[in-house]
C-alpha positions in Angstrom: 20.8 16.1 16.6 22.6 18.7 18.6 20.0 21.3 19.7 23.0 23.9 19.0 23.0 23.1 15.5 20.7 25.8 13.9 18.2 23.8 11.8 18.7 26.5 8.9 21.6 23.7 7.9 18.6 20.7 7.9 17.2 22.8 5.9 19.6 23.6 3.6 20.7 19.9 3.3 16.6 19.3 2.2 17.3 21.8 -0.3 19.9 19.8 -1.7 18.3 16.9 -1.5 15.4 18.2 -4.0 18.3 19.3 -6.6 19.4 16.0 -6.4 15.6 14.3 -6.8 15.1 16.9 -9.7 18.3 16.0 -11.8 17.2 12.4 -11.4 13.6 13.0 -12.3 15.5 14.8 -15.3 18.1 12.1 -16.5 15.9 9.2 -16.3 12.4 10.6 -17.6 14.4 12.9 -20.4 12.9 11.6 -23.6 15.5 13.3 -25.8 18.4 12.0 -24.1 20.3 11.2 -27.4 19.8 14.4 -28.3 22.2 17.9 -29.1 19.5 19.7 -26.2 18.6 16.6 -24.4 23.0 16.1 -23.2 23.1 19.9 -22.9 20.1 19.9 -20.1 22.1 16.8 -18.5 25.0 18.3 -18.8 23.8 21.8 -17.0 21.9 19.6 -14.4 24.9 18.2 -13.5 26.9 21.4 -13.1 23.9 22.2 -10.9 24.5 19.3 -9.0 27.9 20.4 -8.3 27.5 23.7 -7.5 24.8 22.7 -5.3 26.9 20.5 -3.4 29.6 23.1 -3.0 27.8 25.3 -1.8 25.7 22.6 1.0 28.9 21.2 2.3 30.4 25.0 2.7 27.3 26.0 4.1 27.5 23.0 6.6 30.9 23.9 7.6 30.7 27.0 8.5 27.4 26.3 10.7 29.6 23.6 11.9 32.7 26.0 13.0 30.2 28.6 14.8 28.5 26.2 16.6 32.2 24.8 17.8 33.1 28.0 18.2 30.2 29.1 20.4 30.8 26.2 22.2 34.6 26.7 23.0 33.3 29.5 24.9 30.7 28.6 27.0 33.1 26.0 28.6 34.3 27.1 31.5 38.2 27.8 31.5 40.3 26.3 34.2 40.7 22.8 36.3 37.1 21.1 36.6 
């Protein structure tokens, strides 16, 4: 891992990774999966999921642009 790389984003990617661990503890232990209430909770898990995911991989990038960026200018500028 690049020391650069703020470990707020690690973090954020562990978040994401217990939304995902929490809408599979939901869709396989959901006992009233057949269920008017048991698709609506799978289907707003899921939208969850999604938003989730958005929001990680934005997150990511733009962690990922200002650490590019910071580097850009700590290179020095001119022939090596």
């Amino acid at each position: 891992m690049d020391r650069r790389y703020p470990r707020r984003y690690v973090y954020l990617f562990a978040l994401f990774l217990l939304v995902l661990v929490g809408y599979l503890v939901l869709i396989f232990n959901d006992p009233a999966a057949g269920t008017r209430e048991g698709v609506l909770a799978q289907v707003i898990g899921q939208k969850v999921v999604v938003y989730a995911c958005v929001l990680s991989v934005l997150a990511q990038s733009v962690g990922a642009r200002r650490v590019l960026r910071q580097s850009a200018q700590d290179r020095p500028v001119g022939p090596a």
